[in-house]
C-alpha positions in Angstrom: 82.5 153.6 93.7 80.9 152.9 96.7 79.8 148.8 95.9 83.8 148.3 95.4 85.1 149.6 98.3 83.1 146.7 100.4 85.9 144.5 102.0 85.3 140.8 100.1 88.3 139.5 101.4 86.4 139.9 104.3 84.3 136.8 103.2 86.5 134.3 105.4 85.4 135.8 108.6 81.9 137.2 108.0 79.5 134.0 108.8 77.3 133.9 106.3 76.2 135.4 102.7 73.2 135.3 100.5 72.7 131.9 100.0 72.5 130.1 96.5 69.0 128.9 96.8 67.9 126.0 93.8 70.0 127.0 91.0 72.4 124.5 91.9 71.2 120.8 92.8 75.0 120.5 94.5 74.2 121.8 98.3 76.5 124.8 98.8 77.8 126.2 101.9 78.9 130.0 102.8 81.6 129.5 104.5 83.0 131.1 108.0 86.8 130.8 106.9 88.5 129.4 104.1 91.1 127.2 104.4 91.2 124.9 101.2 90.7 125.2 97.5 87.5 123.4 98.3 86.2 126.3 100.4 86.6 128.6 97.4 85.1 126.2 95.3 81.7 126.6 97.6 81.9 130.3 97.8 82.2 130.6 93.8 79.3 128.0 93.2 77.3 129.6 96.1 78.0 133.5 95.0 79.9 133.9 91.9 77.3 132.5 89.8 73.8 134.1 89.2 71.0 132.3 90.9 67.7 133.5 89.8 64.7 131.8 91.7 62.6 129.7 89.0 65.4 129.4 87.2 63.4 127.3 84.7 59.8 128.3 83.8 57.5 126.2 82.0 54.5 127.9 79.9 51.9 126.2 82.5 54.1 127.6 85.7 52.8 130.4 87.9 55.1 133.1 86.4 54.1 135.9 88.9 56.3 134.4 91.1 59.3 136.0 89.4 58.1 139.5 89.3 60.8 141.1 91.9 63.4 143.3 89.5 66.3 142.2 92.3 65.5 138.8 90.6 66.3 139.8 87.1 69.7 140.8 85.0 69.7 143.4 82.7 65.9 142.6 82.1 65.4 145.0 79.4 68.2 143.6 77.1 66.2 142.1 74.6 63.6 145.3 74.3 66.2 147.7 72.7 67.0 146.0 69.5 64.7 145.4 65.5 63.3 141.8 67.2 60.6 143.0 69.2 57.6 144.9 69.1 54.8 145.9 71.2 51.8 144.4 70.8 49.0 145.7 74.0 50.2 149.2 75.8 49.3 149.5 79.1 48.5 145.9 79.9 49.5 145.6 83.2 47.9 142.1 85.5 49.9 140.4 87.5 51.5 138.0 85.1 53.8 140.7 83.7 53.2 143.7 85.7 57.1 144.1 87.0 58.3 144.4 83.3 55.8 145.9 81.6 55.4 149.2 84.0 59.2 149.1 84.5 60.6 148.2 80.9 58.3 150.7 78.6 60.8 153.6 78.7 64.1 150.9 77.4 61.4 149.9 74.9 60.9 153.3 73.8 65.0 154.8 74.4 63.7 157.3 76.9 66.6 160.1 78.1 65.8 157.9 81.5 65.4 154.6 80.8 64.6 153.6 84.1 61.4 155.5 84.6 58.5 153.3 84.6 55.2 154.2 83.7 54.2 156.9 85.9 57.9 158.4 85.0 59.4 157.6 88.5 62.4 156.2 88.8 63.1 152.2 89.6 66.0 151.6 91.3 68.2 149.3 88.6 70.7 147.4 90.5 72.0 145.4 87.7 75.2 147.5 88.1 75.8 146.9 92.0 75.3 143.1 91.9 77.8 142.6 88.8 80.5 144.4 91.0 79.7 142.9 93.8 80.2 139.3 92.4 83.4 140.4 91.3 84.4 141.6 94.5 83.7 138.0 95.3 85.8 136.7 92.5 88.9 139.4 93.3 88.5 137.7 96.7 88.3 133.6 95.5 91.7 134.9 92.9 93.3 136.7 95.5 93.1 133.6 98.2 93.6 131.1 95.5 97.5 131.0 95.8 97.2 131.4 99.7 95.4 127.7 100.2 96.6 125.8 96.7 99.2 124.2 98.2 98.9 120.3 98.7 95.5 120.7 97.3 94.5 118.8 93.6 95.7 121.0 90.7 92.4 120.1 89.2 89.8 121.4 91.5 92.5 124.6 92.2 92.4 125.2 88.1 88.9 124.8 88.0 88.3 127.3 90.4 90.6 129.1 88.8 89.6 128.9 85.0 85.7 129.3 86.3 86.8 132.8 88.6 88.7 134.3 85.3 85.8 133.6 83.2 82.8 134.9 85.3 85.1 137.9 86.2 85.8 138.3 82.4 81.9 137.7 81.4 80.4 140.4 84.2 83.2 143.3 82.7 81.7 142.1 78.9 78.4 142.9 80.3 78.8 146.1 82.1 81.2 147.4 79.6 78.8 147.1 76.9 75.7 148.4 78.7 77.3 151.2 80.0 79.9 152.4 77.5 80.4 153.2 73.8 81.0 149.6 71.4 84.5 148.6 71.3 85.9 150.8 67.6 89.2 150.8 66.9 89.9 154.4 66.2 88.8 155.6 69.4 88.2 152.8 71.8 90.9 154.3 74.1 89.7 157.0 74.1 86.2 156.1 75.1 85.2 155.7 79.0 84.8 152.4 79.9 83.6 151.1 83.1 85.7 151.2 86.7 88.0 148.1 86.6 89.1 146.6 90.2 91.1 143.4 90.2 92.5 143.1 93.6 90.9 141.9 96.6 92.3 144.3 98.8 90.2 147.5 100.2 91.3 150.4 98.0 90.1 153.4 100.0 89.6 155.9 97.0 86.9 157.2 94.8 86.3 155.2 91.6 87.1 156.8 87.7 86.4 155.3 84.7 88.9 153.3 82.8 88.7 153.6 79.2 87.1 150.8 76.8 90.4 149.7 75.2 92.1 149.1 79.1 88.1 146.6 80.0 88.5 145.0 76.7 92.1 144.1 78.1 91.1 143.3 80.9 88.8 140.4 79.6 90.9 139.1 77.5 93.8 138.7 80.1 91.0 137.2 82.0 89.8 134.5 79.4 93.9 134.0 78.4 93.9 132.8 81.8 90.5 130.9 82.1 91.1 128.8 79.2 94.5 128.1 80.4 93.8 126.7 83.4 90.4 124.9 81.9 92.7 123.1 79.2 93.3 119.7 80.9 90.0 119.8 82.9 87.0 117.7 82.2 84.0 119.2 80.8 81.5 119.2 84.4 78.8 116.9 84.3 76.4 120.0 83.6 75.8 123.3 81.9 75.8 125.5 85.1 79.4 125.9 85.7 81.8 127.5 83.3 84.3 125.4 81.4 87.2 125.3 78.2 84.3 125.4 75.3 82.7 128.3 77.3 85.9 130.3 77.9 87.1 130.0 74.2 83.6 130.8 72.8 83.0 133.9 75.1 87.1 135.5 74.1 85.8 134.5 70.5 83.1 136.3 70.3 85.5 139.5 72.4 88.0 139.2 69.8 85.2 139.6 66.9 84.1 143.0 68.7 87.9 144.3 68.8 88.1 143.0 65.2 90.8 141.0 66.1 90.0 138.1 63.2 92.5 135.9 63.4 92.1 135.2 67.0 88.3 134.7 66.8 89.1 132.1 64.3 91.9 130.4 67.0 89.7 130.1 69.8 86.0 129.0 67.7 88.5 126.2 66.3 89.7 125.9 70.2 85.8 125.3 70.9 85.5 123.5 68.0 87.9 120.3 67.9 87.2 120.2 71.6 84.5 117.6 70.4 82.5 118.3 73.5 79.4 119.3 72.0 77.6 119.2 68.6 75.1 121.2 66.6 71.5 119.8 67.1 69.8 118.5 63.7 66.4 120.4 64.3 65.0 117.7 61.5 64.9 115.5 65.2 62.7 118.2 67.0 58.5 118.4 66.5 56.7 121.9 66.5 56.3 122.7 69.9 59.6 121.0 71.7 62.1 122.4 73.3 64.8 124.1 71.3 66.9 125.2 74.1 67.0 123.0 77.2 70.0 121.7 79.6 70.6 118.1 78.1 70.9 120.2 74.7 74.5 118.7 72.6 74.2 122.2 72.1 74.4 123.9 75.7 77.7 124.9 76.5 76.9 127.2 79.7 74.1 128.7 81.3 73.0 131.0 84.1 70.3 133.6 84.9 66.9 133.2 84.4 64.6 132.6 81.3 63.0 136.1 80.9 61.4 135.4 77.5 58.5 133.6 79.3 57.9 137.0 81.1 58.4 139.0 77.9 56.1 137.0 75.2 54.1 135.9 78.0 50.6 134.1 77.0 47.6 135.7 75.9 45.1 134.2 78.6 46.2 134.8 81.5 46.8 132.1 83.8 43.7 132.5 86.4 40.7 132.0 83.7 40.6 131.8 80.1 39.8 135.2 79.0 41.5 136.9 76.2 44.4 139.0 77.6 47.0 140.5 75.3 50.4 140.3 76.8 52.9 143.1 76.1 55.2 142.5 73.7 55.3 140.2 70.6 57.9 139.4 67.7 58.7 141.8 65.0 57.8 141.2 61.4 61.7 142.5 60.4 62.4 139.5 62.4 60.0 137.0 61.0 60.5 138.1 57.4 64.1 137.1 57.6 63.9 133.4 58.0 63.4 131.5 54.3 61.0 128.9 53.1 61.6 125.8 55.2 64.2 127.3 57.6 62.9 125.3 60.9 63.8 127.8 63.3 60.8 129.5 62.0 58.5 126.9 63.0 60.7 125.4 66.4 61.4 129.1 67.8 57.9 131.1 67.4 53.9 130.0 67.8 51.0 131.8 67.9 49.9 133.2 71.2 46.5 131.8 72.1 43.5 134.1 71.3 45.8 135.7 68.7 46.5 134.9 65.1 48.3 138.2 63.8 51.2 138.0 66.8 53.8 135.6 67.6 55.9 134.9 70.4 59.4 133.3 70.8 59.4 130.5 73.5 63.0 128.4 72.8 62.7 126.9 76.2 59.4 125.2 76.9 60.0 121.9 79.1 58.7 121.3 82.3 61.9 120.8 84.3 65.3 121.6 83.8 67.1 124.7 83.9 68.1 126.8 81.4 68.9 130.8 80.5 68.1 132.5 77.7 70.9 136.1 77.5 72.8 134.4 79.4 73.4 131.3 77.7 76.3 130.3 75.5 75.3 127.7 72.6 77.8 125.6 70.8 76.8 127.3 67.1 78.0 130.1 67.8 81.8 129.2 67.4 80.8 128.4 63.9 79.3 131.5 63.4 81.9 133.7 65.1 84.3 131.6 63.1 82.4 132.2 59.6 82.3 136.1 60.3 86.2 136.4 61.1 86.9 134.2 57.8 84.8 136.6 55.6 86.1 139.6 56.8 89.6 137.9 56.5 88.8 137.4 52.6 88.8 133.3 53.2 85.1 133.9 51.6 85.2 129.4 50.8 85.9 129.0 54.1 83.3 131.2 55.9 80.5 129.2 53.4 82.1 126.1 54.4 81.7 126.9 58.0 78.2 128.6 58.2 76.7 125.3 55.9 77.6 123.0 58.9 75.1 124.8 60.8 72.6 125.5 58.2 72.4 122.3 57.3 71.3 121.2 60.5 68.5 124.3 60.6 66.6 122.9 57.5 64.5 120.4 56.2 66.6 117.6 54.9 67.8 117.9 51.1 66.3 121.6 51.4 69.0 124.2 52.5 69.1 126.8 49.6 72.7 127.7 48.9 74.5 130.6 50.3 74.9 132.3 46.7 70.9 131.8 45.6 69.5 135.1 45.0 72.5 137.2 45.0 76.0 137.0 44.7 77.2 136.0 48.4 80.9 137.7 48.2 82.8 140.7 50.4 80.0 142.7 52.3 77.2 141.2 50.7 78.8 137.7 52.6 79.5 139.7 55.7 76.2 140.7 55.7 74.4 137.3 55.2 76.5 135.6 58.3 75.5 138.5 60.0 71.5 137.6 59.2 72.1 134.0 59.8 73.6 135.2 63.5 70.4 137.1 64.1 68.4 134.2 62.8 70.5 131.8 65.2 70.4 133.6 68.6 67.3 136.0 68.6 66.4 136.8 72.0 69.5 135.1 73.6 70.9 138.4 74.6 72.9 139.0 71.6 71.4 141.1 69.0 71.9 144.5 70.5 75.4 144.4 71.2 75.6 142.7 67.8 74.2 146.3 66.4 76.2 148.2 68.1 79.6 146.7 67.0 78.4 146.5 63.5 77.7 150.5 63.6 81.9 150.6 64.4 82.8 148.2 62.5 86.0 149.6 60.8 85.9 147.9 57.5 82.2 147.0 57.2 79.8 149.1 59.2 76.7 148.8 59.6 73.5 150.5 61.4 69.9 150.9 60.7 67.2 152.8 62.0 64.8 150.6 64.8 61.4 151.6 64.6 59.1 150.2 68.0 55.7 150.5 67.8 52.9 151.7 70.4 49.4 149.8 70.7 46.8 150.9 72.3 43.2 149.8 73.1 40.4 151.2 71.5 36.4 150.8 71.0 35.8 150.3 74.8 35.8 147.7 77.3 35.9 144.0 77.6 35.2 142.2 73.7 34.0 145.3 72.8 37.9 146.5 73.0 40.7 145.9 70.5 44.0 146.9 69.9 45.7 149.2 67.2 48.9 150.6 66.0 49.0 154.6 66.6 52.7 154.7 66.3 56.2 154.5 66.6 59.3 155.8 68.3 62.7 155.6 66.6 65.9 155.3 67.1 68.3 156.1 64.2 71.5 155.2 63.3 73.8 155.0 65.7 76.0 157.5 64.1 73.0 160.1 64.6 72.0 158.7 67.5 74.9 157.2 69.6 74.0 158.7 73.2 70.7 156.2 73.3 73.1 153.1 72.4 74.3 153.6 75.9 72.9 153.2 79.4 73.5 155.9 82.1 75.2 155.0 84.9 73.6 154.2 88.5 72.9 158.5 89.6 73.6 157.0 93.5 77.1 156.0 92.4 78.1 159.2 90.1 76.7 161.2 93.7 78.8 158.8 95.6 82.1 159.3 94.0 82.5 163.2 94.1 83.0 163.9 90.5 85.7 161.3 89.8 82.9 159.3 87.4 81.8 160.9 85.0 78.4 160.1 83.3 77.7 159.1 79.9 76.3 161.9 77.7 72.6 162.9 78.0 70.5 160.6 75.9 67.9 163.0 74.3 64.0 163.3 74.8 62.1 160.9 72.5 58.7 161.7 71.6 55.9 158.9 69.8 55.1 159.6 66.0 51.5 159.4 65.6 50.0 157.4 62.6 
């Protein structure tokens, strides 16, 4: 693989790299050579961590500024999954031009879902700037040992604990974009994603190493993160990795390799860390905030807030005309919240100029900085907690454990019980946690690699056909126009399916390598069902 076979150790003699820009307040300096543990530190802030321009966009800010693809991360992760629909095809000003043109064929699980409109193909590079920040960290892990010596243990295991995570958390990203969900019966079997781990030059064409060997990998990773994070203080902010963070994210990895009895260790790790608290949305007005940086709930953040790109507003932001926007919240979604569940009213508002559409804006402040898939909140330990426990059979335990959220996610005195309705017991319990997770963290990057481990789930699978619908304008121009459904593509189950649950890998880098990485299977032709 040609990105991997770029010399990072060569970092302490090349003068300068890309530099962090404003994600970080904290000036941070690329440095010539390294000599200390505090050198590292400023090459992990500066590098390591993604910076994304804007990083926090407001509903009033001028979002065309953050139209640049090389500025987004896996920007079409929250257009494969049931929580999104489209609502205007072919609306294309300047507002949201970048994703809609370049994001229609993910929406619609195209054989190439990098084509935009005009079927040409975009050059993703989500691939080549995940490897190269772990180049980076091979490099910060590598020198680590070399410059320790007579320096604080408690900067050198921070450095340390944040390098294992963000090494960790860029293979849990490219492993499930690019590969088959972690199942049990076959997951060494499956081809994974090229590991590298030293930050030495390995002269050599890259191969694929299988699923079960990158699901090791991360966990060795996060083992050693959360080590070295044990006796250091949380950081004053959200934007570097830390304890609660590392035991959340191997957590939620040991709930994907159905290991159940670790994912109940490390939530409880999180847990009785008593760093952070569930926010009591009873305390928040229609229209606030849900997710923001001061949050008692915002463990860790980085990237940017695409969502505010995604549901973008219906006027757009040079007059006040009536403009529909691209894409809107599905009903599947909306239908799933109950009667005075706030998330329904905190998370989603009307678009202006539009009554039958909603959009999901968790973010909304003026300042601060926050990420929406790439943000870890302090519910979910509870929630990957309460999913191990009812798979376990500790079905008390699991409700006891979901109601400490829930109660904090309705109108005081008005939480329904778990069991109203239907008997809440084996898959039927399984099943409801599962909801409630979809319900918590819609459009925080988690609820299509939530479906895909739930179609390989070994004792309680689960898949569904995903219908996304097509809009387009009819009846003419300007108020004379409106918009209408005339269809659908589908994806089905994943067992019927399972080639369009994965993401082909970067053609320049399968050329590159001569055969020794192999590409996923062919992801068939979709075609629209007309109405």
């Amino acid at each position: 693989m040609k990105i991997l076979k770029l010399l990072f150790v060569g970092i302490i003699i090349i003068p300068t790299l890309c530099a962090c820009g404003d994600f970080f307040e904290e000036d941070s300096q690329n440095q010539a050579y390294v000599s200390s543990v505090a050198d590292l530190d400023e090459l992990l802030m500066g590098e390591a961590y993604i910076n994304v321009p804007g990083f926090a966009i407001s509903l009033k800010a001028h979002q065309s500024q953050l139209l640049t693809h090389t500025d987004k991360y896996f920007p079409w992760i929250h257009l494969q999954d049931d929580d999104i629909t489209e609502f205007a095809e072919g609306y294309d000003s300047s507002i949201d031009s970048w994703i809609r043109s370049n994001t229609a064929s993910a929406y619609r699980w195209q054989e190439n879902p990098f084509w935009n409109k005009e079927h040409v193909e975009y050059k993703p590079d989500d691939w080549e700037k995940a490897y190269k920040r772990i180049a980076i960290l091979n490099s910060i892990l590598s020198e680590l040992d070399n410059v320790r010596e007579g320096e604080s243990d408690t900067l050198a295991n921070r450095v340390a604990g944040e390098a294992y995570f963000l090494r960790a958390y860029n293979y849990y990203w490219l492993v499930n974009v690019y590969a088959q969900p972690y199942a049990l019966s076959s997951a060494d079997k499956e081809l994974g994603v090229p590991l590298k781990i030293v930050g030495e030059v390995e002269d050599k064409h890259f191969s694929r190493a299988s699923v079960q060997a990158v699901y090791t990998q991360i966990r060795s990773d996060l083992a050693n993160s959360v080590a070295a994070f044990r006796e250091i203080p949380k950081y004053s902010r959200p934007i570097r990795a830390d304890y609660t963070a590392a035991c959340i994210l191997m957590s939620r990895v040991c709930l994907y390799m159905e290991d159940y009895e670790e994912a109940v260790a490390y939530a409880d790790s999180a847990i009785l860390r008593e760093s952070h608290s569930i926010l009591d949305l009873n305390s928040l007005e229609e229209g606030d905030s849900f997710t923001y940086e001061g949050s008692p709930e915002t463990v860790f953040t980085q990237g940017g807030y695409i969502m505010a790109q995604i549901h973008t507003s219906d006027a757009c932001w040079w007059n006040s005309s009536s403009t529909a926007s691209s894409y809107k919240t599905s009903d599947d979604l909306l239908n799933c919240y109950g009667e005075n569940d706030l998330r329904r009213k905190i998370f989603f508002t009307h678009p202006p100029f539009s009554t039958d559409a909603w959009r999901c804006l968790k973010f909304r402040e003026e300042s601060g900085r926050i990420g929406d898939y790439m943000l870890f909140r302090f519910p979910e330990a509870y929630l990957n907690k309460a999913e191990a426990q009812a798979i376990l059979g500790d079905e008390a335990g699991a409700k006891s454990t979901l109601n400490v959220l829930r109660e904090k996610r309705f109108l005081v005195g008005e939480m329904p019980a778990i069991e109203e309705e239907m008997a809440r017991s084996g898959e039927n319990l399984v099943n409801f946690i599962r909801s409630e997770r979809r319900r918590e963290f819609c459009y925080e990057g988690q609820r299509w690699f939530d479906l895909r481990r739930y179609a390989v789930n070994s004792k309680y699978p689960f898949s569904k056909p995903i219908r996304h619908e097509v809009r387009e304008r009819q009846g003419g121009e300007g108020a004379e126009g409106h918009y209408v459904t005339v269809g659908y593509y589908e994806l089905k189950p994943y067992a019927e399916d399972r080639a369009a649950y994965v993401f082909p890998l970067p053609s320049s880098e399968i050329i590159f390598n001569k055969g020794t990485l192999v590409q996923n299977e062919d992801r068939p032709a979709r075609k629209m069902v007309r109405y």
